[in-house]
KEROBA-546833 format. One line per 8 residues: number of its first residue (from 0); for each residue x, y, z of N, C-alpha, C. Coordinates in steps of 0.05 Angstrom, whole numbers, padded with zeros to 5 digits, always signed. Example, Ala and Ser with C-alpha at 12.3 -4.5 7.8 and 13.67 -1.06 7.14 Angstrom:
KEROBA-546833
0> +00264/-00114/+00156/+00246/-00090/+00156/+00264/-00066/+00156 ~ +00257/-00045/+00142/+00273/-00021/+00143/+00258/+00001/+00157
end
This chain:
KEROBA-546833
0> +00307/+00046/+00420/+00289/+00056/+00399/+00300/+00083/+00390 ~ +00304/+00091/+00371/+00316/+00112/+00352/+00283/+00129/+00338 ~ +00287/+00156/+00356/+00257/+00171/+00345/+00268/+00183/+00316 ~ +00252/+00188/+00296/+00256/+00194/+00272/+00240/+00205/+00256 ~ +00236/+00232/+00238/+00219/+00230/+00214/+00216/+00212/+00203 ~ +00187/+00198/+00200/+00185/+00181/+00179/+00194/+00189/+00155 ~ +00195/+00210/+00138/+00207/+00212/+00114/+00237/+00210/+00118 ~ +00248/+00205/+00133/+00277/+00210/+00132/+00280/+00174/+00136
8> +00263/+00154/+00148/+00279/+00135/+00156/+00287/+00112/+00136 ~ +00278/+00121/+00103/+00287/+00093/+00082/+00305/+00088/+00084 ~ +00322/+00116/+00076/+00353/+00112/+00074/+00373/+00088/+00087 ~ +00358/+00101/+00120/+00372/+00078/+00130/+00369/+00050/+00128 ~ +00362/+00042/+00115/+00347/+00012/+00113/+00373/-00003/+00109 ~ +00378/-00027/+00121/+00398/-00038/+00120/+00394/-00064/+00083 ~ +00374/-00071/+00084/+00355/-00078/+00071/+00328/-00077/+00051 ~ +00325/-00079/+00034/+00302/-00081/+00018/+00291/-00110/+00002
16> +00272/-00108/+00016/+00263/-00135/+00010/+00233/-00139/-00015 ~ +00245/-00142/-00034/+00220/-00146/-00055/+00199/-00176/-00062 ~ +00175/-00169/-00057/+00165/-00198/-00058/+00149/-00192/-00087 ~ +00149/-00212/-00100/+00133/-00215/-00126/+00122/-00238/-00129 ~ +00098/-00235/-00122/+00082/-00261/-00114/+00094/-00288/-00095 ~ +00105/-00279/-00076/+00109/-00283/-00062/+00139/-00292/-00054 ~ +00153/-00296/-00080/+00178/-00301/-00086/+00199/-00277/-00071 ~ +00216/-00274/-00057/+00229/-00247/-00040/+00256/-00250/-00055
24> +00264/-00234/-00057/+00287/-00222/-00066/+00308/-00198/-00048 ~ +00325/-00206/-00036/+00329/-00179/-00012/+00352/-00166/-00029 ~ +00364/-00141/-00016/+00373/-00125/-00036/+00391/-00116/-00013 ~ +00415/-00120/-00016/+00434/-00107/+00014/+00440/-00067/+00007 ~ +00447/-00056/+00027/+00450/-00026/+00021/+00479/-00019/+00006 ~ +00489/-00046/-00002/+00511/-00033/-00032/+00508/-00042/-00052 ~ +00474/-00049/-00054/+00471/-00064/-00090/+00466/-00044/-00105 ~ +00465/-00046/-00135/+00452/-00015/-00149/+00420/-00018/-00158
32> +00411/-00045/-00142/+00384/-00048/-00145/+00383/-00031/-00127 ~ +00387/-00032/-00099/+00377/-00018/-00064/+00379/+00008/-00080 ~ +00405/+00014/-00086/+00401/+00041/-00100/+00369/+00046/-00117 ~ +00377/+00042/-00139/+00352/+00041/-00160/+00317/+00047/-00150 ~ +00328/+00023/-00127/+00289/+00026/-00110/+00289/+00044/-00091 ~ +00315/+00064/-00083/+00306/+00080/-00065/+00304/+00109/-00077 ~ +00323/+00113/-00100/+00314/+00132/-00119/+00288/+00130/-00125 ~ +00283/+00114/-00141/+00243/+00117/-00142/+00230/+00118/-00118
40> +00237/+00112/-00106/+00218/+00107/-00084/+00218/+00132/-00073 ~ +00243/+00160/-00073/+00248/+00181/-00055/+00234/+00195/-00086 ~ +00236/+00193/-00109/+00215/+00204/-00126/+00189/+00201/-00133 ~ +00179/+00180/-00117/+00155/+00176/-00119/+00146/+00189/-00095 ~ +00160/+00192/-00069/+00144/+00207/-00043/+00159/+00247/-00051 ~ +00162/+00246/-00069/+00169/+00275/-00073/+00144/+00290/-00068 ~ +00143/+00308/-00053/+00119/+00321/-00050/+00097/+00311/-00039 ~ +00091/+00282/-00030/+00071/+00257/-00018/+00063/+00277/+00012
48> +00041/+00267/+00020/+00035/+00283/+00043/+00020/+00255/+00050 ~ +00036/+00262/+00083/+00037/+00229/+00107/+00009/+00239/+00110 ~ -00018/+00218/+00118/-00042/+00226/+00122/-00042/+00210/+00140 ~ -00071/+00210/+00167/-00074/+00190/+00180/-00078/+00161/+00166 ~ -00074/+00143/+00173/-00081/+00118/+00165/-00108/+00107/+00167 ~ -00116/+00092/+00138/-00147/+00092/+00130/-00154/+00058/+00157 ~ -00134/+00046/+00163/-00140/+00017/+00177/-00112/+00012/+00197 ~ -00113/-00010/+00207/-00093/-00029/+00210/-00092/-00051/+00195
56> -00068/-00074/+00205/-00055/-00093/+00187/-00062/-00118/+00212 ~ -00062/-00135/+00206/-00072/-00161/+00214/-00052/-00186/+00205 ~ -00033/-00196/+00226/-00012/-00209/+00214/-00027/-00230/+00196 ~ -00043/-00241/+00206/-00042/-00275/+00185/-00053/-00260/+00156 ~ -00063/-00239/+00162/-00089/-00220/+00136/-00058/-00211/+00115 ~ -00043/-00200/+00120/-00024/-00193/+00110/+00009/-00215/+00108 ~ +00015/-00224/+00117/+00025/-00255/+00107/+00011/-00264/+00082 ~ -00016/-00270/+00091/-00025/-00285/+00060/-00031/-00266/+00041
64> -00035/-00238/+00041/-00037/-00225/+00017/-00003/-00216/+00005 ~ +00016/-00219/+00023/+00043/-00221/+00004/+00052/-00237/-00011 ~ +00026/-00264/-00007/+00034/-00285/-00032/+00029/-00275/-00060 ~ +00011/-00250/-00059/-00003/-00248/-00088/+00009/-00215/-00089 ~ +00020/-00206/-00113/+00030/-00195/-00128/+00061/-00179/-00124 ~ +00057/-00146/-00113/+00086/-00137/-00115/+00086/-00127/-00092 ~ +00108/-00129/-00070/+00111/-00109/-00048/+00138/-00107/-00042 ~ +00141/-00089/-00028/+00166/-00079/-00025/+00169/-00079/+00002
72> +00189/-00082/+00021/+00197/-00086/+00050/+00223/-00068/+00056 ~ +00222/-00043/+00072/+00242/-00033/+00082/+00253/-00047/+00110 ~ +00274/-00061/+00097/+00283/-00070/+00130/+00310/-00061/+00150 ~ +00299/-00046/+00164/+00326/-00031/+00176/+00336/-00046/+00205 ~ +00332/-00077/+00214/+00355/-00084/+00232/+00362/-00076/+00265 ~ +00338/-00060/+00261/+00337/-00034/+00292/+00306/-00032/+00295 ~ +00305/-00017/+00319/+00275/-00009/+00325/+00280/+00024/+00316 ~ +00263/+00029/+00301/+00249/+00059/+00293/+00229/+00063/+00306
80> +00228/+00099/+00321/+00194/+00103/+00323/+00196/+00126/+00309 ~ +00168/+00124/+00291/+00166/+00146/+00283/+00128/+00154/+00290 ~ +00125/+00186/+00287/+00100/+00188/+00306/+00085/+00176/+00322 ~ +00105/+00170/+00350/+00092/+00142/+00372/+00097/+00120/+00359 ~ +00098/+00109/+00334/+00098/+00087/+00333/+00126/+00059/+00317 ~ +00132/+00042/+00340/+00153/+00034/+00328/+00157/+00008/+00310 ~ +00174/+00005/+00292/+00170/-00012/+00276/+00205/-00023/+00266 ~ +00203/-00050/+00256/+00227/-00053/+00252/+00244/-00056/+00220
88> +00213/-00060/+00209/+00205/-00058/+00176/+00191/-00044/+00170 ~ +00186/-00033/+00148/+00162/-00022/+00141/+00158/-00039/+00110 ~ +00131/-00047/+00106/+00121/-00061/+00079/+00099/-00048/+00069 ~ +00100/-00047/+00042/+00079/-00031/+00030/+00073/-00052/-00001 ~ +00050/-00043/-00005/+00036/-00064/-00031/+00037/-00046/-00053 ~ +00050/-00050/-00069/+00058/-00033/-00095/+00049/-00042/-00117 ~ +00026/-00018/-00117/-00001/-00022/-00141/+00000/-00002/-00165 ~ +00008/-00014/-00186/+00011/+00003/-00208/+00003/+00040/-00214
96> -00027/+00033/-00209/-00041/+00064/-00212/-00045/+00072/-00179 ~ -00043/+00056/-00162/-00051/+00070/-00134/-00033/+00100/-00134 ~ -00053/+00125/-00117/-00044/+00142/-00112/-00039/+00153/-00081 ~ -00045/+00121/-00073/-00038/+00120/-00044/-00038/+00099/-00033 ~ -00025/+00102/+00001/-00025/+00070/+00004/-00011/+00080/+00046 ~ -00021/+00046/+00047/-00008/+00034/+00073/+00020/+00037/+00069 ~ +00038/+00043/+00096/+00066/+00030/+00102/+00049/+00010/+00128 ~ +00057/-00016/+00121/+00049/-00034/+00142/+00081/-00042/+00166
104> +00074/-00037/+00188/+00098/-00040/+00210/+00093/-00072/+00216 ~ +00128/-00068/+00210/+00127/-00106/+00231/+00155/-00101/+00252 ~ +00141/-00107/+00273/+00155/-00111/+00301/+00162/-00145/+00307 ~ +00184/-00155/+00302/+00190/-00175/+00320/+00171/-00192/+00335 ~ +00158/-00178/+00358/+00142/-00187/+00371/+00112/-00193/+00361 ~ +00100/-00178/+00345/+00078/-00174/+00340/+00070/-00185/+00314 ~ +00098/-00184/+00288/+00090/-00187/+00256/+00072/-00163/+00255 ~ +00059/-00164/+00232/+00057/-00141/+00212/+00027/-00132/+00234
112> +00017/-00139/+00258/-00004/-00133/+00269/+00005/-00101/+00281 ~ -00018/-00091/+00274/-00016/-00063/+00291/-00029/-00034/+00264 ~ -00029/-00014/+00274/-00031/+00010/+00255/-00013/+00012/+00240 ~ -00024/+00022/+00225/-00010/+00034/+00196/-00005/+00063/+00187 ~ +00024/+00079/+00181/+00019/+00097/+00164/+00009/+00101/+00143 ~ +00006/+00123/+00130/-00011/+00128/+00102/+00003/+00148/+00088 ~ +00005/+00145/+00062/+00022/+00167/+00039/-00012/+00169/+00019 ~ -00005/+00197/+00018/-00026/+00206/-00010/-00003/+00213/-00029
120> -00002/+00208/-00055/+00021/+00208/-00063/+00023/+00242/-00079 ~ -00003/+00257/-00077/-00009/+00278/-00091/+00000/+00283/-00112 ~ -00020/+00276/-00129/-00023/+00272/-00168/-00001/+00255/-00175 ~ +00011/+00240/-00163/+00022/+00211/-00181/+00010/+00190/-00168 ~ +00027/+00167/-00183/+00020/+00143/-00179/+00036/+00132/-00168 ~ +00035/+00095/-00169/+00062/+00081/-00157/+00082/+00062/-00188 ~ +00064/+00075/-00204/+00071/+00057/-00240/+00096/+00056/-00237 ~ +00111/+00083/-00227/+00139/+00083/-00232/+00154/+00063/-00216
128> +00155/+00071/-00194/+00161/+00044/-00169/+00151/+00009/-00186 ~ +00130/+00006/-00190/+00114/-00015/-00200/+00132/-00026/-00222 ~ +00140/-00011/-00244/+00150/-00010/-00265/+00179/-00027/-00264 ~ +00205/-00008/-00244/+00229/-00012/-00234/+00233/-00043/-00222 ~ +00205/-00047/-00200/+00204/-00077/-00186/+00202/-00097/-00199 ~ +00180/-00092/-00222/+00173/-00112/-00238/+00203/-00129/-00253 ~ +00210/-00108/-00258/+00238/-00111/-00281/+00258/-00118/-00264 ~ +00265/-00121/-00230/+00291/-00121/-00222/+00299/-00162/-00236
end
């Protein structure tokens, strides 16, 4: 397990995995999409402040809500921990005007069950991110 700032660990993502209604699309770390989504994505948490997390994630609850609309999947190939907690993906539901949101952790063992981080994105949104995914 590799301890880490969570703000530091996208980069590493070996992977990016986009679902649009449920359809996935993965993105290896030398496409100029991976590029493209991690630029927004490191401009969209510009200034974001990590908050405690409003819930947890519930594998079968989250499986069936990635059938319906846009999310995005950091998948880095390794175990990360970041504040206590480890994960091997991180997935988040990318909602046009949201100004905040879940990173949902999936462990191997577990799927997407367990706590969640939280981003306040302070005075933006996710339109931009939203915008880029829509169009890949």
């Amino acid at each position: 397990m590799i301890c880490i700032k969570l703000e530091n660990v996208f980069e590493k993502a070996e992977n990016i995995n986009v679902y649009n209604d449920g359809n996935v699309v993965t993105y290896s770390a030398q496409t100029d999409e991976y590029k493209s989504i991690l630029k927004a994505w490191n401009e969209m948490l510009d200034g974001a402040h990590l908050m405690p997390a409003f819930g947890v994630s519930l594998n079968r609850e989250t499986v069936k809500a990635m059938k319906d609309g846009l999310w995005v999947e950091f998948d880095f190939n390794k175990v990360y921990e970041s504040g206590g907690m480890p994960y091997e993906k991180l997935l988040i539901a990318v909602k046009s005007g949201d100004s905040g949101f879940n990173l949902i952790r999936y462990m191997q063992e577990y799927g997407y069950d367990g706590r969640c981080f939280y981003y306040d994105l302070a005075n933006k949104d996710m339109s931009n991110l939203y915008d880029l995914l829509g169009n890949l």
